[in-house]
Each structure stands twice: as C-alpha cells, then as structure tokens.
FISEVEX-998443 format. One record per atom (N, C-alpha, C): atom name; x, y, z. Coordinates in Angstrom, 2 decimals, decimal comma. Each point is the difference from the previous one (the first is absolute). Example, Ala and Ser with C-alpha at 12.3 -4.5 7.8 and 13.67 -1.06 7.14 Angstrom:
% residues 2
    a         X         Y         Z
    N     13,19     -5,69      7,80
   CA     -0,89      1,19      0,00
    C      0,90      1,20      0,00
    N     -0,35      1,05     -0,72
   CA      0,82      1,19      0,06
    C     -0,77      1,09      0,73
END
This chain:
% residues 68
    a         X         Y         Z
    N     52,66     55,83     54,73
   CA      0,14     -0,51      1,35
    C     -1,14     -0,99      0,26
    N      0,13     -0,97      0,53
   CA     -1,01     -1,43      0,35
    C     -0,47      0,51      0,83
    N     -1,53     -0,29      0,24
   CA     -0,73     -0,29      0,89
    C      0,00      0,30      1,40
    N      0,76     -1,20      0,31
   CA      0,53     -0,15      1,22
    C      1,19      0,73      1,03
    N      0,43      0,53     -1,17
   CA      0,89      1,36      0,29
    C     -0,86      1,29      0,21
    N     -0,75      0,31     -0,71
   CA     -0,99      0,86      0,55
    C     -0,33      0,17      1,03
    N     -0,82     -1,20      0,63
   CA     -0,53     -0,10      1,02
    C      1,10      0,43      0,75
    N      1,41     -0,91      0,25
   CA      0,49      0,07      1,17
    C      0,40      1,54      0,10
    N      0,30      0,62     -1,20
   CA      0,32      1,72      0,40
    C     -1,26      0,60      0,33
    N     -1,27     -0,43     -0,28
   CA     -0,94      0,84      0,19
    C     -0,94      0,33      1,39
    N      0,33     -1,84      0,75
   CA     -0,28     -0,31      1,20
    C     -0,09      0,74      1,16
    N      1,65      0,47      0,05
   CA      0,07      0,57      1,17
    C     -0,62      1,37      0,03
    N     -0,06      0,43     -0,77
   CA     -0,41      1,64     -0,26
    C     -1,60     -0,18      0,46
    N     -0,38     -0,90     -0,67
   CA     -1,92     -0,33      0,28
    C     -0,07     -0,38      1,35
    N      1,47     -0,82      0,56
   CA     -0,53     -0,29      1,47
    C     -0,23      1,35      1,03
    N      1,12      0,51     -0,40
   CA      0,34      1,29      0,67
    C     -0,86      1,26     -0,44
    N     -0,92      0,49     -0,89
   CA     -0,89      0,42     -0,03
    C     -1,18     -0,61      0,90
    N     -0,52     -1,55     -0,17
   CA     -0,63     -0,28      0,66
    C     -0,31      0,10      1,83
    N      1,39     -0,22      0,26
   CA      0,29      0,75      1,57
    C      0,03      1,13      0,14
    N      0,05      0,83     -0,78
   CA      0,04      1,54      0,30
    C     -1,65      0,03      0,07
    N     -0,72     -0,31     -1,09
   CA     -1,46      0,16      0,09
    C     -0,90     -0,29      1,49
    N      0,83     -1,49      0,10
   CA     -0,75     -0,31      1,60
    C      0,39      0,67      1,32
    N      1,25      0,84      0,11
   CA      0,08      0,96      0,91
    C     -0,52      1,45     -0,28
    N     -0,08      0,18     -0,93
   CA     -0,93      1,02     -0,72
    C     -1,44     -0,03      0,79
    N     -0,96     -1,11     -0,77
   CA     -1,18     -0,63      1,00
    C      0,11      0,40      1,41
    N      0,65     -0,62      0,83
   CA      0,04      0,13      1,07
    C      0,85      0,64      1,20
    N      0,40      1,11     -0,44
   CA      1,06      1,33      0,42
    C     -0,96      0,81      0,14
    N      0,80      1,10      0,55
   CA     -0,79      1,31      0,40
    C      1,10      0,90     -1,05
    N     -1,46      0,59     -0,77
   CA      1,27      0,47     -1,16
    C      0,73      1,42      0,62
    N      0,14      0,14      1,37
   CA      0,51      1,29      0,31
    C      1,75     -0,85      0,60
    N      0,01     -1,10     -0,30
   CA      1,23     -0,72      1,13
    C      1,19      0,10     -0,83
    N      1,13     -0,34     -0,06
   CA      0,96     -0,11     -1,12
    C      0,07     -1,31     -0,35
    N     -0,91     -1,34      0,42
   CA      0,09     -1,39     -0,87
    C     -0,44      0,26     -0,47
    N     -1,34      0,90     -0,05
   CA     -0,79      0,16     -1,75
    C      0,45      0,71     -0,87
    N      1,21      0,92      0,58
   CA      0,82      0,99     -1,16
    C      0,99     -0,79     -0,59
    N      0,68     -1,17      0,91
   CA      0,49     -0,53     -0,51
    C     -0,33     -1,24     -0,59
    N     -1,12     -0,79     -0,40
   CA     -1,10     -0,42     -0,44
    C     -0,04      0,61     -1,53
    N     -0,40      0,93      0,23
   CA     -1,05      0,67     -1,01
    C      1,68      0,03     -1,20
    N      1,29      0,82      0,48
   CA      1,12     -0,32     -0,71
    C     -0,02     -1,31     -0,55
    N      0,25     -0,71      0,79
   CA      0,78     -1,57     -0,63
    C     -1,23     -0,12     -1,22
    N     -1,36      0,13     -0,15
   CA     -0,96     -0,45     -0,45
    C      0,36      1,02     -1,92
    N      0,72      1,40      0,85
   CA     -0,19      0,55     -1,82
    C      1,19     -0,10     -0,56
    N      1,49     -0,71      1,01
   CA      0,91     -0,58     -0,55
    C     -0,32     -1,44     -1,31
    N     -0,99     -0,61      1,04
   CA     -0,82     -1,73     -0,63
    C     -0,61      0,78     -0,75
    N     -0,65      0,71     -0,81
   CA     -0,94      0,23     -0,76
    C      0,83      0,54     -1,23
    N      1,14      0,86      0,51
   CA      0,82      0,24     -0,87
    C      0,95     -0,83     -0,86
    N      0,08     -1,10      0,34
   CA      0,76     -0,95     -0,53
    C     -1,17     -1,02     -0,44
    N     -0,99      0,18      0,53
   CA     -0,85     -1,32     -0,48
    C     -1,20      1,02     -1,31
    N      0,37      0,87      0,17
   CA     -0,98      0,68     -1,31
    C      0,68     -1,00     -1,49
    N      1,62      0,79     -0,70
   CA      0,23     -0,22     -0,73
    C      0,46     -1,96     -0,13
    N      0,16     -0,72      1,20
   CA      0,01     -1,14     -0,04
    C     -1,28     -1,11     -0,22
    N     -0,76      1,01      0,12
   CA     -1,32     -0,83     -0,50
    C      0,01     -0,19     -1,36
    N      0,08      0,87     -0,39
   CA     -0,01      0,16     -2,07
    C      1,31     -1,34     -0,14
    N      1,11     -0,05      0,45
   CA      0,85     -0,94     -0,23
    C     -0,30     -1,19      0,28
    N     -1,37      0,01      1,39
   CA     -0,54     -1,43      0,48
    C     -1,52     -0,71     -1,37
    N     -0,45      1,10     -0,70
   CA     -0,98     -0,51     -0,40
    C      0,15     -0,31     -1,49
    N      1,51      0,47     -0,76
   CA      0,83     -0,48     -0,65
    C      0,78     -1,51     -0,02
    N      0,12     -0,15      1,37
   CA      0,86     -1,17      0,24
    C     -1,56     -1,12     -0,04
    N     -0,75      0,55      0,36
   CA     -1,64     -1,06      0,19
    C     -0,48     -0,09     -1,35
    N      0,27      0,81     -0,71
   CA     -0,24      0,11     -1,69
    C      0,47     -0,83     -0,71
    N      1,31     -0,75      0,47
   CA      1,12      0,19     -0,59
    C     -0,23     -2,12      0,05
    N     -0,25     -0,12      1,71
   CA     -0,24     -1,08      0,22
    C     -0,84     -0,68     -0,41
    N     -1,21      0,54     -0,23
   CA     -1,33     -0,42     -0,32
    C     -0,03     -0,42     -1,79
    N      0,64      0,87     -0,35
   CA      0,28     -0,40     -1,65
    C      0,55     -1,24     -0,46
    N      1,30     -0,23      1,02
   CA      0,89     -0,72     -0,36
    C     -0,49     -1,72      0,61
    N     -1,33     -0,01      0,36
   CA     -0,66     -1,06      0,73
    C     -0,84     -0,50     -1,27
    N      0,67     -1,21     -0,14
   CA     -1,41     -0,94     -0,73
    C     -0,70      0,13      0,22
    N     -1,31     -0,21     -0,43
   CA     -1,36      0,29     -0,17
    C     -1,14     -1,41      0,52
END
C-alpha cells in the first residue's frame, strides 16, 4: 500500500484521538463527554496501534525507493 494511502486511512483515527485527548484536558472527568471522550480515544488507539506498524512500513518503503 503507498504512502499516501496510509496516511489518508490513518488520518482520521489520529484526528479523532486527538479530539478526544483535548476534551479529555478540559472536562470534568466525572461528566459523560469525558466518558464519552475517553471511549472514542481507545476506539482511535485501537485502530491506530496496529496501523502504525503498516504506517512505518509504508515510510520504509518510501524512503528506499527515493534516489539518493
């Protein structure tokens, strides 16, 4: 898989972890946006664990195949 395909599957998951983190920050962790926060965040983590290994493959992959 290219590169650039990576990214675009890997994106949204990092965005959406990333928003879970910043209501995380700034919630009261007793409310249900931070329960539901804190979810969306180990959904994103769950999909972005094993997609990393596929992202730093695809960066492996690119970097080789680049003249020097």
């Amino acid at each position: 898989m290219s590169l650039k395909r990576h990214i675009a599957d890997y994106l949204p998951y990092l965005e959406q972890a990333q928003n879970a983190i910043k209501i995380l920050e700034s919630t009261d962790p007793d409310s249900e946006e931070f329960s539901q926060a804190l979810a969306n965040l180990q959904v994103a983590a769950t999909v972005l664990e094993p997609a990393s290994q596929g992202m730093l493959l695809a960066i492996e992959g690119f970097t080789e195949s680049r003249p020097e």
